[in-house]
C-alpha positions as CSV (number, residue, x, y, z in Angstrom):
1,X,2.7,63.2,-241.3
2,X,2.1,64.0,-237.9
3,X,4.8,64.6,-234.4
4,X,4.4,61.3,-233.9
5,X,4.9,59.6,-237.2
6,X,8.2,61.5,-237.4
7,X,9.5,60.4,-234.3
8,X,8.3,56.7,-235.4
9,X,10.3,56.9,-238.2
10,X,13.7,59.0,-236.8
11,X,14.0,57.5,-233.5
12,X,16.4,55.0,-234.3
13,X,18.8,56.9,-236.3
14,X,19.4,59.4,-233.3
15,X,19.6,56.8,-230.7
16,X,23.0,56.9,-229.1
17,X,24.1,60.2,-229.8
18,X,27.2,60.8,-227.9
19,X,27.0,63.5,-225.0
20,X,29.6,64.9,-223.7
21,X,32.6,63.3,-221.8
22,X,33.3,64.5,-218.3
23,X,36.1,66.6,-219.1
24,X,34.3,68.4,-222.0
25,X,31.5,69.3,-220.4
26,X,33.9,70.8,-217.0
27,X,35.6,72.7,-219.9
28,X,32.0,74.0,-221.7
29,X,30.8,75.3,-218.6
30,X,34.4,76.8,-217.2
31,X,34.3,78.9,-220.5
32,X,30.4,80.3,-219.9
33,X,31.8,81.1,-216.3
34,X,35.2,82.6,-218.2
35,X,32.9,84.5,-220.7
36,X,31.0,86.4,-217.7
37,X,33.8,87.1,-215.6
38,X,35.8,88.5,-218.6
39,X,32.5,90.7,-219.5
40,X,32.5,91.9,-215.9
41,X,36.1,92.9,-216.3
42,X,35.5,94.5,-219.6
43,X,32.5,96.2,-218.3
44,X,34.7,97.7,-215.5
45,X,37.3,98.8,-217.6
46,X,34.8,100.9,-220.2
47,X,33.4,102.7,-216.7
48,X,36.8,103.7,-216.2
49,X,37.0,105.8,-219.5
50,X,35.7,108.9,-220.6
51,X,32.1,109.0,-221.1
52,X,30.9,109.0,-225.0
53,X,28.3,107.8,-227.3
54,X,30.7,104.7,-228.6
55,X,31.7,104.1,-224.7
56,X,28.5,103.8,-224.1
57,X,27.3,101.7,-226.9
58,X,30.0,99.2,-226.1
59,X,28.7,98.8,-222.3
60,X,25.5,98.4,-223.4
61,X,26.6,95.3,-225.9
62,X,28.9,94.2,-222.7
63,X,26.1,93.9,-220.4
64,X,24.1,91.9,-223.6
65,X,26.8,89.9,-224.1
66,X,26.9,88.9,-220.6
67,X,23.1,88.2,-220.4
68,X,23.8,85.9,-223.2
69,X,26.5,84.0,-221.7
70,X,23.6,83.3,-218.7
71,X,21.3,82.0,-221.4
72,X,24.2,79.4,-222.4
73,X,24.5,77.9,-218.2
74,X,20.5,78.2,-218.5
75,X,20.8,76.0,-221.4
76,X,23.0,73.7,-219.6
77,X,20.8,73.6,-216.9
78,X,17.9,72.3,-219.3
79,X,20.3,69.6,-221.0
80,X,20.8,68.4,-217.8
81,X,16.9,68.5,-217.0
82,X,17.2,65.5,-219.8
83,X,20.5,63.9,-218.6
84,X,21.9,65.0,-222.1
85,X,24.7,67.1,-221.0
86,X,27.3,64.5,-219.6
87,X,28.0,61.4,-220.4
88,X,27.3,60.4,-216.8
89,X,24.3,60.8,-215.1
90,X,25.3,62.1,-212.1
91,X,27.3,64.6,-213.6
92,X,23.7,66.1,-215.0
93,X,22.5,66.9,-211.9
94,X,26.0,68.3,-210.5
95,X,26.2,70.6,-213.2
96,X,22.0,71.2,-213.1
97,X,22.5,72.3,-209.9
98,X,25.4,74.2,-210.1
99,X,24.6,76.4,-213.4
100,X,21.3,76.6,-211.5
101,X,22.8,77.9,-208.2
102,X,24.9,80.7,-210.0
103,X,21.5,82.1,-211.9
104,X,19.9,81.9,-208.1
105,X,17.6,79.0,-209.2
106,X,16.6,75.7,-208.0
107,X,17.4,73.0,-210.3
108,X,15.0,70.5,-209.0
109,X,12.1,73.0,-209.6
110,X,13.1,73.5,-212.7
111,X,13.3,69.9,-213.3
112,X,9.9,69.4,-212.3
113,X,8.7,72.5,-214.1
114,X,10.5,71.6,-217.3
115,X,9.4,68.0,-217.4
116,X,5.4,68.9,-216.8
117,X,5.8,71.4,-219.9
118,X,7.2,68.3,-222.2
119,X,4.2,66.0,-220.9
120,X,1.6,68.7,-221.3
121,X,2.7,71.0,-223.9
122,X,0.3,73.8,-224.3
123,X,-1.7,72.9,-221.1
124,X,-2.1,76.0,-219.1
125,X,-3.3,73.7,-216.2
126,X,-0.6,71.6,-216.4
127,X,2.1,73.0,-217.9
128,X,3.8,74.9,-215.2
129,X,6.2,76.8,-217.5
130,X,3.1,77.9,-219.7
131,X,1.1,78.0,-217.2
132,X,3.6,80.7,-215.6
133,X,2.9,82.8,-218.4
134,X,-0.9,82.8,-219.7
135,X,-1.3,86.1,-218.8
136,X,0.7,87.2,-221.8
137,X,-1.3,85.4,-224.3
138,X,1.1,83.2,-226.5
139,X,-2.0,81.0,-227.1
140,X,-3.6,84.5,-229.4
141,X,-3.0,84.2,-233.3
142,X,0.1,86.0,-233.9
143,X,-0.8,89.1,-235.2
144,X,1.3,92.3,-235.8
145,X,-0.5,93.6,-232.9
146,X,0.3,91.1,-230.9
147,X,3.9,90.5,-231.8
148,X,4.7,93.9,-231.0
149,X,2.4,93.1,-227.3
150,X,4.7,90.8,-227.2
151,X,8.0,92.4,-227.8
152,X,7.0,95.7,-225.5
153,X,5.9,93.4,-222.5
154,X,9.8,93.4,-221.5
155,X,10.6,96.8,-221.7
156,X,7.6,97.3,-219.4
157,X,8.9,95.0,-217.2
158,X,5.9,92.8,-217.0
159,X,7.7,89.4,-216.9
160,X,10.0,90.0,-214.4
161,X,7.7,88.3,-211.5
162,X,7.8,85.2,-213.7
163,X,11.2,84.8,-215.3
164,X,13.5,86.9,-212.6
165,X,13.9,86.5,-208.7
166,X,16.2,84.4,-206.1
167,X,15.2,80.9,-205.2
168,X,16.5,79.7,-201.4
169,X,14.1,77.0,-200.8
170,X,17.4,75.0,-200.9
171,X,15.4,71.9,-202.9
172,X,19.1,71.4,-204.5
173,X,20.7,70.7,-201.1
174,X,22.6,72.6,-198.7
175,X,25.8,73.4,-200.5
176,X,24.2,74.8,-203.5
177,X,21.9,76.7,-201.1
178,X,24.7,78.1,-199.4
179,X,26.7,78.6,-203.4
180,X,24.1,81.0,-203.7
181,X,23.8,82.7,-200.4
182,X,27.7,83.5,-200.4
183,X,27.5,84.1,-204.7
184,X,24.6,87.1,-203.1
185,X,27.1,88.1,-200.3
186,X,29.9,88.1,-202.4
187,X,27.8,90.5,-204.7
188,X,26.7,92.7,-201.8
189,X,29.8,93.4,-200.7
190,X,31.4,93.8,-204.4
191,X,28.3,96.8,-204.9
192,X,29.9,98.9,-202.0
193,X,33.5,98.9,-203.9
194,X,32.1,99.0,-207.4
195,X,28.9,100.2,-207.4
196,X,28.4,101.2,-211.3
197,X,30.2,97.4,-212.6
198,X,28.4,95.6,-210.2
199,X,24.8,97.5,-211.6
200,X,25.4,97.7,-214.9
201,X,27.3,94.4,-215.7
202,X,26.2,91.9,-212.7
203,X,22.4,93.2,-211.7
204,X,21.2,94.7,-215.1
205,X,22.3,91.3,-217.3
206,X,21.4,88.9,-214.4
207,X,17.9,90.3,-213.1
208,X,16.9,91.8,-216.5
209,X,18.9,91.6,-219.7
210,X,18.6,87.7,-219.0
211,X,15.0,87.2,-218.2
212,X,14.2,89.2,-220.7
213,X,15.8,87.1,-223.4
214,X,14.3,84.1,-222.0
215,X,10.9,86.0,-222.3
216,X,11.5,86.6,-226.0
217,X,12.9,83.1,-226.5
218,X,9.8,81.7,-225.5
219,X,7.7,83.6,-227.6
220,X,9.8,82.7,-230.4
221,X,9.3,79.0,-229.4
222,X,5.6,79.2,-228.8
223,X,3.8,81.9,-229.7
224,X,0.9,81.4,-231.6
225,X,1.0,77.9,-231.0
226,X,0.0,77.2,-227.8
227,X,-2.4,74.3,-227.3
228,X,-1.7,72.7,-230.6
229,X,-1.9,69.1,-230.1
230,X,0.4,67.8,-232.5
231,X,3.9,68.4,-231.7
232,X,5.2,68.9,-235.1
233,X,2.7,72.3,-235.3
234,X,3.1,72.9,-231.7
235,X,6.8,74.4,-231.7
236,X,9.5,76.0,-234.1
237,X,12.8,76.3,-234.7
238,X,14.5,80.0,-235.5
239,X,17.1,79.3,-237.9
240,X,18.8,82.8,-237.8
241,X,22.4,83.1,-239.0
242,X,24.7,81.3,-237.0
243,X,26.5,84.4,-235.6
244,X,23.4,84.9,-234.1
245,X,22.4,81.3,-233.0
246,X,26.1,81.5,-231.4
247,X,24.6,84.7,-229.4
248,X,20.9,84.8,-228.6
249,X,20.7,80.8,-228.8
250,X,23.7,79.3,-227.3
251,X,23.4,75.4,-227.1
252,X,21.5,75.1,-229.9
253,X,18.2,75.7,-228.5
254,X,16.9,77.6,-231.9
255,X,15.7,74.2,-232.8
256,X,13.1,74.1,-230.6
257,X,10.4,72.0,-232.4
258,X,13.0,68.9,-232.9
259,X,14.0,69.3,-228.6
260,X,10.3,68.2,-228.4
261,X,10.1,65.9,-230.9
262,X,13.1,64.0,-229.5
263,X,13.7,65.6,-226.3
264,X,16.6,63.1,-225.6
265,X,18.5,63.8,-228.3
266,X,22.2,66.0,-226.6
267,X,21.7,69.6,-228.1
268,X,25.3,69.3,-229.9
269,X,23.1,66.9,-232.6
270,X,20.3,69.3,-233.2
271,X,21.4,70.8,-236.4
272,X,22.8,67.5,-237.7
273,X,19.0,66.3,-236.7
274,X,17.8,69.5,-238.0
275,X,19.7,68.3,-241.6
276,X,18.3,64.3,-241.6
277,X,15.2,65.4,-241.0
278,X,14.8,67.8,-243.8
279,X,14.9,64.8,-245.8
280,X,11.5,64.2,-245.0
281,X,9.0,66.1,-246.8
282,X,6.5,65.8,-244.0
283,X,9.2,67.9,-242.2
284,X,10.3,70.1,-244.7
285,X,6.9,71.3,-245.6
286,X,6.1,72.0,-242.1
287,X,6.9,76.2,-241.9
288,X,7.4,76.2,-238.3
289,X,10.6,73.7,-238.9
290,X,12.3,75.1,-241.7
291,X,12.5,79.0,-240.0
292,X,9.5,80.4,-242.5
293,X,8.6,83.6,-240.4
294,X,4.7,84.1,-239.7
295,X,2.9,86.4,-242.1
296,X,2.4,88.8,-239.7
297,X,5.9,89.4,-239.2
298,X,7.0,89.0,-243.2
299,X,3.7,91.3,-243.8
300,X,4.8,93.8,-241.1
301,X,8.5,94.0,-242.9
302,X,6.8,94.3,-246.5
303,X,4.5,97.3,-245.2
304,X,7.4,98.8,-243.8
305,X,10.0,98.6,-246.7
């Protein structure tokens, strides 16, 4: 059964899935915001004691965790790309553009962006967000040489000019261009008082732990599927254990292939999607929706054990 046979027969059952009331969704993104800060804090605090190997391990999982907690107002940002965050509509773009704003993005390109990669999935012409990224090859057959291209690329730095930077073309309006002018000012001056935190715990997770983990994510999503024209073989989900999803895939975005099947559908449903769908045998034959890992990878585990 193909993308669109599924969504045929599903579509009904998921529509009116409840989003999130005003108040919850204030309260969501006041605790990503919390979550940072707090890591900031923490991050400080380590700096201020003496130097050794577990000190050090724990600021490098601090500055993770807060590149993490990044992802999550990233993945609020694309919820609100589909108005599937709030319960009102305006609210989406309010909370697009302010997530947006504190990652030094532009939620209306993003928007745009986001939208053209739905519509023309796989499309390096058209899809900007795939587009964005052709150089690196997620349309190749995911070999073990490859995945490991795939996984060095970020230690190299390669993505940065694609997945990092500061946007001020002030497309969201002027008070989210100025949010992010005095957000940058505020972390200039911040850098003269605390230079280490503000390196280690507010440029390394923002500029690189971040964009690095989107990097990976979409390799996760996409690699060696690129150009597939059916949507059901054109994405995956990564069902990892949920310690993890609560991590690396905050808002439920680890079930990738059912956001494009019904790309409506609030990310707080995805795994109770992910659990009605498996009733389908069309679905739950399908490898790339039930988390079965590519034979490169399970081959490159078994050569290695």
């Amino acid at each position: 059964m193909s993308g669109q046979l599924i969504r045929q027969k599903f579509m009904r059952r998921f529509v009116g899935m409840t989003r999130y009331s005003r108040l919850t969704a204030w309260l969501i993104f006041s605790a990503y915001l919390a979550q940072i800060i707090g890591g900031i804090l923490v991050g400080d605090y380590l700096l201020s004691l003496s130097l050794s190997a577990s000190t050090v391990v724990l600021m490098v999982l601090t500055a993770l965790f807060i590149g993490t907690r990044l992802r999550g107002l990233n993945n609020i940002v694309h919820e609100c790309t589909h108005s599937s965050f709030s319960d009102h509509r305006e609210d989406n773009v309010l909370f697009g553009r302010l997530c947006a704003s504190i990652l030094t993005g532009c939620f209306k390109q993003y928007k745009a962006d986001h939208l053209s990669h739905h519509a023309h999935l796989g499309d390096y012409e058209h899809d900007r967000e795939m587009g964005a990224i052709e150089k690196f090859g997620l349309h190749e057959p995911l070999t073990r040489t490859k995945i490991l291209q795939l996984f060095v690329t970020p230690l190299l730095g390669r993505h940065l000019k694609m997945y990092s930077g500061v946007n001020l073309s002030g497309g969201d309006g002027a008070f989210f261009l100025g949010l992010k002018i005095v957000l940058l000012f505020a972390v200039s001056i911040s850098a003269l008082f605390f230079p280490a935190t503000v390196a280690l715990f507010v440029l390394l997770p923002w500029f690189y732990i971040f964009p690095t983990l989107n990097f990976w994510t979409d390799c996760l999503d996409h690699a060696g599927v690129v150009g597939v024209k059916d949507e059901l073989e054109a994405s995956r989900n990564v069902l990892a254990p949920w310690p993890m999803r609560l991590l690396f895939f905050p808002r439920n975005d680890c079930f990738h292939l059912i956001h494009h099947l019904f790309p409506q559908l609030p990310a707080r449903h995805l795994k109770a999607a992910h659990a009605e769908l498996s009733e389908d045998p069309s679905y739950r034959g399908q490898p790339l929706a039930v988390g079965r890992a590519p034979r490169a990878i399970t081959g490159l585990f078994a050569e290695n054990s």
